[in-house]
C-alpha positions as CSV (number, residue, x, y, z in Angstrom):
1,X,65.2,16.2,-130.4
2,X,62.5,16.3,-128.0
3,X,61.3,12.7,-126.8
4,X,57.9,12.2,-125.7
5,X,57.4,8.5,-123.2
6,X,54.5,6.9,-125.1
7,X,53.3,3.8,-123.0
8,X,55.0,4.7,-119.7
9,X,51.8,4.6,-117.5
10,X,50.9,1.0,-118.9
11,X,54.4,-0.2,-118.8
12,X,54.1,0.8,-114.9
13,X,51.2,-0.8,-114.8
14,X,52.2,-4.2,-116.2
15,X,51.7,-7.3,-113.9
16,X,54.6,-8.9,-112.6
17,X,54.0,-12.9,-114.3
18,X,56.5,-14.3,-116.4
19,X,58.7,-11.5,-116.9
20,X,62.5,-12.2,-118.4
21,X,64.8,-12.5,-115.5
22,X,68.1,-12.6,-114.2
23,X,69.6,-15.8,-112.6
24,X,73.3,-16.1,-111.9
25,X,74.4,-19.8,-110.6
26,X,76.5,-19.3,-107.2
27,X,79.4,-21.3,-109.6
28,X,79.0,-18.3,-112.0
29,X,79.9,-15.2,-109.7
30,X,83.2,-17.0,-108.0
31,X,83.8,-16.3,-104.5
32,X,85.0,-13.3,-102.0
33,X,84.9,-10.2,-100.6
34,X,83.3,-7.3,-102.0
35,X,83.4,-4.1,-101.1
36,X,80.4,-1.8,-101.7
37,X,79.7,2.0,-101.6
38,X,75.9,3.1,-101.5
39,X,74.5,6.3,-101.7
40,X,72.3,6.3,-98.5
41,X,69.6,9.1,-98.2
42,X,66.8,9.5,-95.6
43,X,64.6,7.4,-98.5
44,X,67.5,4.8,-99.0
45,X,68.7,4.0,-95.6
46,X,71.1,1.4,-94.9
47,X,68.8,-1.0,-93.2
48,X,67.4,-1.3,-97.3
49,X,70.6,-1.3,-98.4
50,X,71.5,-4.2,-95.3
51,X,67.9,-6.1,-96.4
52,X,69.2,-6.8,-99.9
53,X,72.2,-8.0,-99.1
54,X,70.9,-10.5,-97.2
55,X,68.8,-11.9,-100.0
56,X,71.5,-11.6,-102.2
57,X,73.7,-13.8,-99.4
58,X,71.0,-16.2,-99.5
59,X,72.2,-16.7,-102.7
60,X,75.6,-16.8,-103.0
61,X,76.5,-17.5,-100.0
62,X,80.4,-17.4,-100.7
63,X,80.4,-14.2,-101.2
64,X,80.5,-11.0,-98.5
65,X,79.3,-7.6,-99.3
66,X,81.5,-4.8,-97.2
67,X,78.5,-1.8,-97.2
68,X,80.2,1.7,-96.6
69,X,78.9,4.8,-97.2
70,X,79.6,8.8,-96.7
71,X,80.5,9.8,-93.4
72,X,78.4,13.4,-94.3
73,X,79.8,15.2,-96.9
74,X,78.3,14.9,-100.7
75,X,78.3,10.8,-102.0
76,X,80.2,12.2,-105.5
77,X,82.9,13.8,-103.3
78,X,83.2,11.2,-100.8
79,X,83.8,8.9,-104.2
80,X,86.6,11.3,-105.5
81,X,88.1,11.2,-102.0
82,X,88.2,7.3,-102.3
83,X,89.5,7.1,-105.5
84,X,92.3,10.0,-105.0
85,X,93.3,7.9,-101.9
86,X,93.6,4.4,-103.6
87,X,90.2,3.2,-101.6
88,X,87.9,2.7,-104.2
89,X,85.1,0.2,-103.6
90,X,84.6,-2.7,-105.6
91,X,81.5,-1.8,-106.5
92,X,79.5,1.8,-105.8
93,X,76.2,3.4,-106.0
94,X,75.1,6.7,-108.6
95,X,78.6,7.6,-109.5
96,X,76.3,8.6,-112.7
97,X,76.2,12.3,-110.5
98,X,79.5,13.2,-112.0
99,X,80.2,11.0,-115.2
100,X,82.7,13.0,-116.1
101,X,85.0,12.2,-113.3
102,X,84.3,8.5,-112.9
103,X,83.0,7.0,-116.4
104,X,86.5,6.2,-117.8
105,X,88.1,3.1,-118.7
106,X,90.9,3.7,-116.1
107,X,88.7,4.0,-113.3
108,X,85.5,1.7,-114.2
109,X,85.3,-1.6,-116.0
110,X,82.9,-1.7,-119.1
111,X,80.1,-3.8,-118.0
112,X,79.1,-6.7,-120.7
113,X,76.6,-5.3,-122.8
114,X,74.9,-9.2,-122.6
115,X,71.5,-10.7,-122.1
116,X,71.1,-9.5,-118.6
117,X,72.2,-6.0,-119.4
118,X,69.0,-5.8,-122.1
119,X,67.0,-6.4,-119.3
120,X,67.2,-2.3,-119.8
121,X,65.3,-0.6,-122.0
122,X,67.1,1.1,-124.4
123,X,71.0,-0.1,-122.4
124,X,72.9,0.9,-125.5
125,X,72.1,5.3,-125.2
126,X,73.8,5.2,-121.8
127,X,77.0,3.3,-123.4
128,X,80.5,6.4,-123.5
129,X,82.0,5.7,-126.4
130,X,80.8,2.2,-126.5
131,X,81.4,1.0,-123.1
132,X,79.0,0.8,-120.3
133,X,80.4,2.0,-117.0
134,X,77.1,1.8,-115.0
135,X,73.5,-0.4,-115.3
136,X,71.1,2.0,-115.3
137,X,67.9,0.7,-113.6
138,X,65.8,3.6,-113.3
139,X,64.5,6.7,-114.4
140,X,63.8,10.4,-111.9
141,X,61.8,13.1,-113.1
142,X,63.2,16.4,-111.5
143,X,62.5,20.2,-111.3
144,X,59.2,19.4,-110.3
145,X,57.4,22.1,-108.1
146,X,55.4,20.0,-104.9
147,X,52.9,22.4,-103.5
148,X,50.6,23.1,-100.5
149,X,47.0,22.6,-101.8
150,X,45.4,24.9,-98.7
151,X,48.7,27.4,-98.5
152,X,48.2,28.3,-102.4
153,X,44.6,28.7,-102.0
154,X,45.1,30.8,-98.7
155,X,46.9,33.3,-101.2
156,X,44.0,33.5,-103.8
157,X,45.9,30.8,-106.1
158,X,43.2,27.8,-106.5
159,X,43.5,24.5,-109.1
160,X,42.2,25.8,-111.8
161,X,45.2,28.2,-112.0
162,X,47.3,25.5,-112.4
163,X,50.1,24.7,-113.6
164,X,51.3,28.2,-114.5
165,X,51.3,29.1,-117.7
166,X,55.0,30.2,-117.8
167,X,58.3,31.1,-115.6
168,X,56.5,34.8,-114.9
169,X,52.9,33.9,-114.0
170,X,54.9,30.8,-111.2
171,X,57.2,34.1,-110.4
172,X,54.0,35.8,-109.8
173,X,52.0,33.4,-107.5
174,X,55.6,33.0,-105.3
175,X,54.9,36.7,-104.3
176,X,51.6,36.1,-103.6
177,X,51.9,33.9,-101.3
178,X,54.6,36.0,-99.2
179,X,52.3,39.3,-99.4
180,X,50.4,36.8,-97.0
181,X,53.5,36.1,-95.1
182,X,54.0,33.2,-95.6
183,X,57.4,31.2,-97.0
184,X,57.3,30.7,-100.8
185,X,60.1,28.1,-101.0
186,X,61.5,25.9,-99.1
187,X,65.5,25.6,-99.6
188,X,68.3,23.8,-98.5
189,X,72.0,23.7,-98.1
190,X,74.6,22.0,-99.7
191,X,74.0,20.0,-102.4
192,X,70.2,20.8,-102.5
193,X,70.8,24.3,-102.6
194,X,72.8,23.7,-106.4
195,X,69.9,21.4,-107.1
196,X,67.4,24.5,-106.1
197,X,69.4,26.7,-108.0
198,X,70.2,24.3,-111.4
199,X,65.9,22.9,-110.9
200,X,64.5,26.1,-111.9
201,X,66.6,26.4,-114.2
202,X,67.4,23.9,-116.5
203,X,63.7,23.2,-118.4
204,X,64.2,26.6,-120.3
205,X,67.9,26.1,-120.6
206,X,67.8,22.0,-122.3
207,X,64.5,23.5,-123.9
208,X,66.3,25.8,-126.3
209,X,69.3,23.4,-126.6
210,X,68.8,19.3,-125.2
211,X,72.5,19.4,-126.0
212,X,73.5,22.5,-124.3
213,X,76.8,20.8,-122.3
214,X,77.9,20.4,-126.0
215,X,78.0,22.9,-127.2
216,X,79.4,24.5,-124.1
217,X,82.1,22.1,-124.6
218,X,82.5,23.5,-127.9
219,X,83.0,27.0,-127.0
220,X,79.4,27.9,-128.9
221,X,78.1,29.2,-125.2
222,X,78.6,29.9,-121.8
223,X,77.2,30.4,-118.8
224,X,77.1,34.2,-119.2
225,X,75.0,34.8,-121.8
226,X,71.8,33.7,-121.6
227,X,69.6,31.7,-120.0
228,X,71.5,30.7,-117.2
229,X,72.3,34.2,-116.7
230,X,68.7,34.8,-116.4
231,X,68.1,32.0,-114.1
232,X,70.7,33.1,-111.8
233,X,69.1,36.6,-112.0
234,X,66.0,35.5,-110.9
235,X,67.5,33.1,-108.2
236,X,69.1,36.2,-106.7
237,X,66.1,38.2,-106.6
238,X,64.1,35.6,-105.3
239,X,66.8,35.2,-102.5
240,X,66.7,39.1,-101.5
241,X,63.0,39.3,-101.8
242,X,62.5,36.8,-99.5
243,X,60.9,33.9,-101.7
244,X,63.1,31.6,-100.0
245,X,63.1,30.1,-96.7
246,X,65.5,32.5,-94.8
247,X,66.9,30.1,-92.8
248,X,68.1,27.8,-95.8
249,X,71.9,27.7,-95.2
250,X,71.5,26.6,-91.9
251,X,69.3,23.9,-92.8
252,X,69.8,20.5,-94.1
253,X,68.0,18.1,-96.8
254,X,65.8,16.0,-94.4
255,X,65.5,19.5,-93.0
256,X,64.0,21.4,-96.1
257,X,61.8,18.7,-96.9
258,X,60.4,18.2,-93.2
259,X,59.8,22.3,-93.7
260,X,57.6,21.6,-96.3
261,X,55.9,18.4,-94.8
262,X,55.3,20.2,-91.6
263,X,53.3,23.2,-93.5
264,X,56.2,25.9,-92.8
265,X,56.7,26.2,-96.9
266,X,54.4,27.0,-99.6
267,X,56.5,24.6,-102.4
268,X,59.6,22.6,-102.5
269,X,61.3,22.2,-105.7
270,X,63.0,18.9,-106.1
271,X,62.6,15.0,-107.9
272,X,60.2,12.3,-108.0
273,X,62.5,11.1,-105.0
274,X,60.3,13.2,-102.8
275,X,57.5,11.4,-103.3
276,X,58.7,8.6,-101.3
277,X,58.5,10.8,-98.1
278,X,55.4,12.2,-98.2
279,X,51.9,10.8,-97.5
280,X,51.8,11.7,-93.7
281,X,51.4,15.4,-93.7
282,X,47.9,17.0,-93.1
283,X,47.5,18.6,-96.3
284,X,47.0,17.7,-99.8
285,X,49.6,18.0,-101.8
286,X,50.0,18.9,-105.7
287,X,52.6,19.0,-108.3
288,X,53.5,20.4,-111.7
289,X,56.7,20.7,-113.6
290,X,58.8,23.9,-113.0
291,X,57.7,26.1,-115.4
292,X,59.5,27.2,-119.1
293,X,59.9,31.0,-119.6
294,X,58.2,30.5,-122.9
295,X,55.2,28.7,-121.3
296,X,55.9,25.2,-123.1
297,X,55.4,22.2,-120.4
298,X,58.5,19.9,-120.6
299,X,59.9,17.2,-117.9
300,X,63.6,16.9,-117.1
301,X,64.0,13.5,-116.9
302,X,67.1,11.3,-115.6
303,X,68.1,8.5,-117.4
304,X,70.3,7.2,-114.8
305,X,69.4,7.9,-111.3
306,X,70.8,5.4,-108.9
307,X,73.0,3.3,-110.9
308,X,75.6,0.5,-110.2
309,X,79.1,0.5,-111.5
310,X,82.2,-2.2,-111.0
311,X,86.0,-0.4,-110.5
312,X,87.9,-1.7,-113.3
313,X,90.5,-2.8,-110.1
314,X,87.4,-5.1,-108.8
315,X,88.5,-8.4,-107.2
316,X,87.2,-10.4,-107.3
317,X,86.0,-9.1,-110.8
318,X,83.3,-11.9,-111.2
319,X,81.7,-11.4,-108.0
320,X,81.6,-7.5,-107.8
321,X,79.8,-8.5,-111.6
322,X,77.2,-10.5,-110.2
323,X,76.2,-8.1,-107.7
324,X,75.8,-5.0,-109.7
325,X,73.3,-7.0,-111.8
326,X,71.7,-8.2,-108.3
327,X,71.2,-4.8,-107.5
328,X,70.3,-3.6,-110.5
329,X,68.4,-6.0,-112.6
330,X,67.0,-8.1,-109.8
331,X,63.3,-8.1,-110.1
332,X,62.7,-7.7,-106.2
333,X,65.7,-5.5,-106.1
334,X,64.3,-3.3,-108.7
335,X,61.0,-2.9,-106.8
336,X,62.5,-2.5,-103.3
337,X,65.2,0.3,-104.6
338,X,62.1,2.3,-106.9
339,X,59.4,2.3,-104.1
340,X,61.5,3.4,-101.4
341,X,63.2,6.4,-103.0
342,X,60.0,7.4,-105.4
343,X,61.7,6.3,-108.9
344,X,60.4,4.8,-111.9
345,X,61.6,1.3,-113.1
346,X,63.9,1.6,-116.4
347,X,63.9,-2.3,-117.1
348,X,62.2,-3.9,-120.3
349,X,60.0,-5.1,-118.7
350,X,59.2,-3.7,-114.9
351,X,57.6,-4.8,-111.6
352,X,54.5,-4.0,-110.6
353,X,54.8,-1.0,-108.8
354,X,53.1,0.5,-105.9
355,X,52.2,4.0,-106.6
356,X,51.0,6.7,-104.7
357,X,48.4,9.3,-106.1
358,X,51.1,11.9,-106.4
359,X,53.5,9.3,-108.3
360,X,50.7,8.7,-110.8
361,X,50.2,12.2,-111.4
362,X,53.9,12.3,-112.1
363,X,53.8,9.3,-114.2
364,X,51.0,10.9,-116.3
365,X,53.8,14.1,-116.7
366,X,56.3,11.6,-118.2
367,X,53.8,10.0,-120.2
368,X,53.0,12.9,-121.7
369,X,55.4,16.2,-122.0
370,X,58.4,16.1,-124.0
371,X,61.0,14.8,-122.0
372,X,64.4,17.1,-121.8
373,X,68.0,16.4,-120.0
374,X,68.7,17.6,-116.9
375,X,71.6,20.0,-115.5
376,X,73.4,16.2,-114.2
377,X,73.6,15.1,-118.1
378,X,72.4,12.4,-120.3
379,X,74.2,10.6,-122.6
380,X,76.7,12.2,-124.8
381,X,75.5,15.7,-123.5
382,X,77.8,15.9,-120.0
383,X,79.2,18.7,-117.8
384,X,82.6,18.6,-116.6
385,X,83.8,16.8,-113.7
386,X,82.6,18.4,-110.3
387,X,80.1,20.8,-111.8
388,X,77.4,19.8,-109.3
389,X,79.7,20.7,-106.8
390,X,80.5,24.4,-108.2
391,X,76.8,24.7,-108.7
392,X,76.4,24.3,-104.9
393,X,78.9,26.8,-104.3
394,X,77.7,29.5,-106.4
395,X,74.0,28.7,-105.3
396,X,75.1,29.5,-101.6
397,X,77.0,32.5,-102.5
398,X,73.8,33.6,-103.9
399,X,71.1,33.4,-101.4
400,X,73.7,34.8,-98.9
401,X,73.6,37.7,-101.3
402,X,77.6,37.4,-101.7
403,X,77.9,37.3,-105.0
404,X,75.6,38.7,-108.7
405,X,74.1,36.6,-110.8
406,X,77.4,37.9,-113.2
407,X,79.7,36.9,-111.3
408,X,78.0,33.2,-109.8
409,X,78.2,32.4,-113.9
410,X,81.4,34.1,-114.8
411,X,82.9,31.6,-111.8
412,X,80.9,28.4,-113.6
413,X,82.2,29.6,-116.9
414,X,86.0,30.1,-115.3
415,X,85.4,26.5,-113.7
416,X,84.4,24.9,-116.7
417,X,87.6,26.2,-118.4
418,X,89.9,25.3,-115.6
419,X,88.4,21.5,-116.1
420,X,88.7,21.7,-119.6
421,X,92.8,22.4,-119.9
């Protein structure tokens, strides 16, 4: 069912007096050493990460947070090294990214579904099989399309054009703008190549089927033979007809998105955590969701997006507790963590945020398009563990040109069934 965000803009909107909170006495959350693993980003550095762990010190002073973090590769893999190797933090950062590998009793403790955890709205639809392995503070819009204002115009494509009316007419005004030479589409490697890949994808996929990892699950479909197929079709022709920045694999996140910033790409195709980055640049900038083939407007919305989870080996158990709700239901945490990285609050009741123009024109999106999962999950609808990562390897595979839009899905579908044994 499709689910439309009534009230959103005014629940962003609401002022910060006399909100419920969340106060755990120093007695309450024990004593120790913690060990924490965030998901640091060139919004979310570690100096943020650093700053609220100070307040939260201020606190509860007998208790030390041990802050590690990826030493380059993927955060989801650099967690499935740690817990292969026994080295699993205490507590750790958007392990959401791959549920499927991480949200199990044997590796995450259920979190208690008490009067702090209501401080969520609607806690209970991100329960797995009644137990909640993460708080879930926030919510990310993604697949949208951020575009150069002047470079769009430059190719004859002005506001009132805007959004596209459908996959085609966005296909369309992509070649427009390199029959004036310049770059359609920023891309980048690794992980944000899969994103690029899954982005213009998924609106039409979750469109004809919210539950589509279901019934995947089920053996009803597959990545061969249909949409997917499609969008890998068009991702390949894209990539040949040079739509996409042709230096892409060599270039990294920060990369790609300084590409855009600095005017060398028409659009970047990524989430609301963009937004965070931009303000600086000397151009206007615009946005829209990535279009449906069929032409209806729809938002791909996470549920989960930077989420805190306890090990179920956490010790001490009390402590590693008390600061996953710090981080995650902490008024002035909340607000810090959604600013910085360009998300939208998830709590009952939310702080006042800051927004920029671009966020508000996002905001509105949310308010008012169905909202749809995205290729990550959402509740009961999940991929297999490590599908983000074969997404990334098929998406490279096809703006190299190695590999057809056939075989990119035939190698998701054989991964799927290889996880599924």
């Amino acid at each position: 069912m499709l689910e439309t965000k009534k009230g959103w803009t005014r629940l962003l909107a609401a002022a910060a007096v006399m909100v419920p909170g969340m106060a755990l006495a120093a007695e309450e959350c024990g004593s120790g050493e913690v060990s924490f693993l965030a998901l640091i980003t060139p919004n979310l550095t570690a100096e943020i990460y650093l700053g609220l762990i100070d307040r939260f010190n201020d606190q509860h002073p007998d208790i030390t947070i041990q802050m590690i973090q990826s030493s380059g590769q993927p955060h989801e893999e650099y967690a499935r090294l740690l817990l292969s190797t026994g080295s699993f933090p205490d507590v750790a950062g958007s392990l959401n990214i791959d549920r499927a590998s991480f949200f199990r009793p044997d590796v995450l403790a259920p979190l208690p579904l008490d009067d702090d955890a209501q401080l969520i709205r609607n806690v209970e639809s991100e329960t797995t099989d009644g137990d909640l392995f993460a708080y879930t503070p926030f919510s990310q819009p993604i697949s949208l399309v951020f575009y150069n204002k002047a470079m769009f115009e430059a190719a004859g494509i002005t506001e009132d054009m805007l959004p596209p009316a459908n996959m085609a007419e966005f296909e369309a005004m992509l070649y427009q703008v390199r029959d004036e030479g310049m770059v359609p589409m920023a891309v980048a490697n690794s992980w944000a190549a899969g994103w690029a890949f899954f982005q213009l994808t998924q609106p039409t996929v979750f469109l004809e089927s919210p539950e589509w990892y279901i019934e995947r699950a089920e053996g009803a479909v597959t990545f061969a033979d249909g949409t997917w197929e499609r969008g890998a079709e068009r991702f390949v022709r894209w990539a040949a007809d040079g739509i996409f920045d042709p230096d892409a694999l060599s270039t990294d996140y920060a990369s790609g998105q300084g590409k855009f910033l600095a005017g060398d790409a028409a659009t970047w195709v990524m989430g609301s955590f963009f937004t965070a980055a931009a303000g600086d640049q000397d151009f206007e900038i615009g946005v829209f969701p990535v279009p449906t083939e069929t032409g209806e407007q729809v938002i791909n919305l996470r549920t989960d997006p930077n989420s805190i989870s306890v090990s179920v080996t956490a010790d001490p158990m009390a402590a590693a507790i008390c600061f996953a709700k710090f981080m995650a239901l902490d008024q002035e945490s909340n607000k810090t963590l959604a600013e910085a990285d360009g998300l939208f609050s998830n709590l009952a009741v939310p702080p006042a945020l800051e927004l920029t123009d671009l966020q508000k024109q996002i905001a509105d999106y949310i308010a008012s398009l169905p909202s749809l999962p995205t290729a990550l999950g959402r509740g009961s609808s999940q991929p297999v563990a490590g599908l983000t990562s074969e997404y990334t390897a098929v998406a490279e595979a096809m703006l190299q040109g190695l590999m057809t839009a056939a075989e990119a899905m035939a190698q998701l579908d054989d991964y799927w069934e290889s996880q599924s044994e």
